[in-house]
N, C-alpha and C positions, 0 to 999 in steps of 0.2 A: 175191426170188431172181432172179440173171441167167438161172440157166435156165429161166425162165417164158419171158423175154423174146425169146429167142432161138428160130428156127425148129428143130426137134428135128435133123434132117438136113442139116444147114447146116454150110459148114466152117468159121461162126464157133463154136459148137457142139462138134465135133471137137476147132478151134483149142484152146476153153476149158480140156473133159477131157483135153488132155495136157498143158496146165498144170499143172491139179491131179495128175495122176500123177507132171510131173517133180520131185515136193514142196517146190515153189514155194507158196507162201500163196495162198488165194484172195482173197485182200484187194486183192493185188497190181494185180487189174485196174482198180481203183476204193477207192484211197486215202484216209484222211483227212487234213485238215488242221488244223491248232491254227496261226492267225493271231497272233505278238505281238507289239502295235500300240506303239510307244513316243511316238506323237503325230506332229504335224506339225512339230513347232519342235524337237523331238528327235533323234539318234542314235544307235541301238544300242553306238556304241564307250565303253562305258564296263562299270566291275563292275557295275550294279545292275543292266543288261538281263540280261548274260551270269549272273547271280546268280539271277533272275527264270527267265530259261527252265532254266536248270538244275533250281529246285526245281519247275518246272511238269512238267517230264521226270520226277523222281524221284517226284514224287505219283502222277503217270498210273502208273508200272513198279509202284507200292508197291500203289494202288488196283485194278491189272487185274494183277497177276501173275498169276493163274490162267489168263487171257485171253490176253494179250498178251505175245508175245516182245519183249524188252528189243533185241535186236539190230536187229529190224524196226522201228525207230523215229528217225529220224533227226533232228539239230537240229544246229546250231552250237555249243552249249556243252558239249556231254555227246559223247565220240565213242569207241565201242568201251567204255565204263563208265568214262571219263577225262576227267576235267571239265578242260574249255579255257578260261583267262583271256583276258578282253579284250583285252589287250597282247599274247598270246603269237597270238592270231587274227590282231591286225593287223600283227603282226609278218611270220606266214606271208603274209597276202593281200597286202599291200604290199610283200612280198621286202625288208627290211629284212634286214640284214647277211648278202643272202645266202642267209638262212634256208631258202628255197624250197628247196634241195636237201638239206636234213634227211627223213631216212625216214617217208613218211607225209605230208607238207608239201603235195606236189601234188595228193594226193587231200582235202586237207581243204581247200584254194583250191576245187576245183573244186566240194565240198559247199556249200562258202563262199556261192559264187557262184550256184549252181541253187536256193536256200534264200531269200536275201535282196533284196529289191527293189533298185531301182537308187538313190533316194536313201537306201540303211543306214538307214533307219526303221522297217523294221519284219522280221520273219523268221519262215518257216513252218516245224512241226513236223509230218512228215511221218507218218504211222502208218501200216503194212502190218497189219491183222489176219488169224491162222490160216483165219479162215472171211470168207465172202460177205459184204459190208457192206452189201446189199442186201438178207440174207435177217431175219428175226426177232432172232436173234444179235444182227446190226450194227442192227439198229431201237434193242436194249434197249443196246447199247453207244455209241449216238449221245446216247440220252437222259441216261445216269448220266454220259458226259464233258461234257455238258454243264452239269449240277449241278455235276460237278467244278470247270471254270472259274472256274463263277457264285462256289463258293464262295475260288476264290483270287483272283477278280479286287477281293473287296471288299477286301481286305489290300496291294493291288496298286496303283501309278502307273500301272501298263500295261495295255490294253486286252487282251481273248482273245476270240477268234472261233472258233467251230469250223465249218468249211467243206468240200467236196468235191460230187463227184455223189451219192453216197449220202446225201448230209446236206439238198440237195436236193429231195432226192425223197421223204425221210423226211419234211421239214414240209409237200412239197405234200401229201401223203397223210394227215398230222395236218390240215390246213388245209381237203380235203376233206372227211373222216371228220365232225369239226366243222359246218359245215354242212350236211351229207347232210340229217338231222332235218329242218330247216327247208325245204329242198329239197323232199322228200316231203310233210310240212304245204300247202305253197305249192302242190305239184302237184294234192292231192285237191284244195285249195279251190279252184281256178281250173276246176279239171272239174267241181266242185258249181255254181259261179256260171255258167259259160258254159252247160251241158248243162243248168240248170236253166233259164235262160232262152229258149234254142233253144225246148224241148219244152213250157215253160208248167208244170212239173210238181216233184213235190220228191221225190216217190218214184225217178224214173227214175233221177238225180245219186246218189241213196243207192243204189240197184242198180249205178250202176257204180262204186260206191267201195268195197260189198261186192265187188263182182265182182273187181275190179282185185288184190284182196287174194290170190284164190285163184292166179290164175296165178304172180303173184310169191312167192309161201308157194312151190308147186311147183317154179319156179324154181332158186330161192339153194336149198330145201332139199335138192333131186337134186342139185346142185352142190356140196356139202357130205359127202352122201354118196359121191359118187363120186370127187371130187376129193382128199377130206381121209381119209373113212374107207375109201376103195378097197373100196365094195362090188360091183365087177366086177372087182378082180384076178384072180382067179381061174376068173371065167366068160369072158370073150370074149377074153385074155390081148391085148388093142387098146393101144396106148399111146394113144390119144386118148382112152379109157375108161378110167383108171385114176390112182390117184393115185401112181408112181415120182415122179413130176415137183415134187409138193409140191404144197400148198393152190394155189389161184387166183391171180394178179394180184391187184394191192388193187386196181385201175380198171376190172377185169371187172362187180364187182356193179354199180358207179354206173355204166357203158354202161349195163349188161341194165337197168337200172330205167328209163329212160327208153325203151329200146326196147319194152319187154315192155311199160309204159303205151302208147304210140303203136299197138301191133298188138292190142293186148287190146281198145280202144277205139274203134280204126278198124271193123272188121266190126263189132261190136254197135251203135255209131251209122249204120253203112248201113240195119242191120236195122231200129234203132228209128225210123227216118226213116223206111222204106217204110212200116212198121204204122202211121206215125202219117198219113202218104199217103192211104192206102187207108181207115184210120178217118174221117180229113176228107172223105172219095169219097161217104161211105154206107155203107161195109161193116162188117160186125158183127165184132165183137173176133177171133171164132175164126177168118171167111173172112179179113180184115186180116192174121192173124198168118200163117197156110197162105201167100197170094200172096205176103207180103214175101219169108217164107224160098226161096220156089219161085226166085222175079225175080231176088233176091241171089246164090242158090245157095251160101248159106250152112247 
C-alpha cells in the first residue's frame, strides 16, 4: 500500500488523500502498463498489430470488468469503445488529406504519440486501476494479467510485457518472499558453525538458535497483532499503535529478521564470552556466571 510508504504527516500524504477524494482512481498514481512488442524488423502500421491490441484490450475489459473501468485504459486501437484502423491512425498521425482537423483527430495524434516509441515498433497500454496497485488488490491483479498475456501471447506473433512501479515491486517482493527460507536456513547454520566453533561447544549454538526463535516468534507475532488485528485500537487510540494504516510493509519482516538476529545475539555472546573467561580463570560455573552478568551489566 502507498500509504505505508509515505510519512503519515507529510504533504505528500495530504497530497495523495485529496486525490482520492477528488474521485480520481488510486491507480492513477502508479499505472500499469501492457508492452506490445511487434519485434525489431517490424512496424505497428499494419491490421494485425492494430487487430492484436484491440483484442488484447477487449480480453483485459471482458476478464476484469468487475475490476477495471473500460475508460481508464488507454491504447491506440480502441479509443472511447471505437476501434481505430491502422490507415485511419496513420492517416490522423501523418495529417494525410488534412485529416488533422476532424473532431477528436488531435487528441488521438497526441495519444498517438505519448503511447508509442519512436521507431512504431512497439506500443503501451496504459491501465489506471479504481484502487492502489500497490496494495494486495493490485498484487492479485498484476498476477491474473499476467496469465492473461501468457495465455494470448501463445496465439500471438507479438510479444506482451506487463510492466510499471507496481509490477516492480510486486516481483522484487515475490523474488524476496522466495528466498527468505533459505535466508533464515543459511543464517541459523552459520550461527551453529561460527558460535560453535568460537566456544568448542554444541550445546551453546543450539541455545542460540532456540533462543533466536523466541524473540522473532515475539516479534512478527506483536506485529501481527497490532498492525493487522488492531489490538490497541481502542486502548491508547496512538496511530503508531494501531492498525487504520493497513498490515506492515512487505520489507519490514525481512529488516526486523536480521536486526532482531544481530541484537538477540550480540549481548548473549558478550555474556557467554565472559562465563566462558572466567570459567577458563578458575571459577566455578555459579561464581563465572554472577561476574560475567555483573561486568556485562546485562
Amino acid at each position: 500500500d502507498v500509504k505505508q510508504v509515505i510519512p503519515w504527516e507529510s504533504n505528500s500524504k495530504k497530497t495523495y488523500d485529496r486525490l482520492l477524494s477528488s474521485d480520481l482512481p488510486a491507480g492513477m498514481t502508479s499505472p500499469l502498463y501492457v508492452i506490445i512488442d511487434s519485434g525489431s524488423d517490424d512496424t505497428l502500421w499494419n491490421d494485425l498489430y492494430f487487430n492484436t491490441t484491440a483484442l488484447v484490450y477487449h480480453q483485459i475489459v471482458q476478464e476484469f470488468q468487475s475490476e477495471l473501468n473500460s475508460d481508464w485504459i488507454s491504447n491506440i486501437a480502441v479509443v472511447d469503445g471505437v476501434s481505430i484502423s491502422y490507415q485511419m491512425a496513420f492517416d490522423i498521425v501523418h495529417n494525410v488529406n488534412n485529416c488533422i482537423n476532424q473532431p477528436g483527430a488531435k487528441d488521438y495524434k497526441y495519444l498517438f504519440e505519448s503511447l508509442v516509441n519512436d521507431d512504431n515498433t512497439s506500443a503501451i497500454m496504459e491501465i489506471i486501476p479504481p484502487f492502489d496497485t500497490e496494495s494486495k488488490q493490485g498484487n492479485d491483479l498484476i498476477s491474473h494479467l499476467r496469465n492473461l498475456l501468457k495465455r494470448l501471447m501463445k496465439d500471438s506473433t507479438y510479444s506482451f510485457y506487463l510492466t510499471g512501479s507496481p509490477v516492480n515491486g510486486y516481483d522484487s517482493m515475490t523474488v524476496t518472499f522466495d528466498f527468505m527460507p533459505f535466508v533464515v536456513l543459511g543464517t541459523f547454520i552459520v550461527i551453529f558453525i561460527f558460535v560453535g566453533f568460537a566456544f568448542r561447544s554444541l550445546f551453546i549454538p543450539l541455545r542460540y538458535c532456540v533462543g533466536l526463535c523466541i524473540p522473532l516468534s515475539f516479534v512478527f507475532g506483536m506485529s501481527v497483532l497490532i498492525y493487522q488485528d488492531g489490538i490497541f485500537n481502542d486502548v491508547f487510540h496512538f496511530q503508531p499503535l494501531s492498525s487504520t494504516i493497513g498490515p506492515m510493509y512487505w520489507f519490514v519482516p525481512v529488516l526486523c529478521f536480521s536486526l532482531c538476529c544481530g541484537l538477540a545475539l550480540d549481548y548473549d555472546i558478550f555474556l557467554a564470552s565472559r562465563v566462558y573467561e572466567f570459567r577458563m580463570s578458575g571459577y566455578d560455573n555459579n561464581s563465572s556466571i554472577v561476574k560475567a552478568v555483573y561486568e556485562t551489566g546485562i
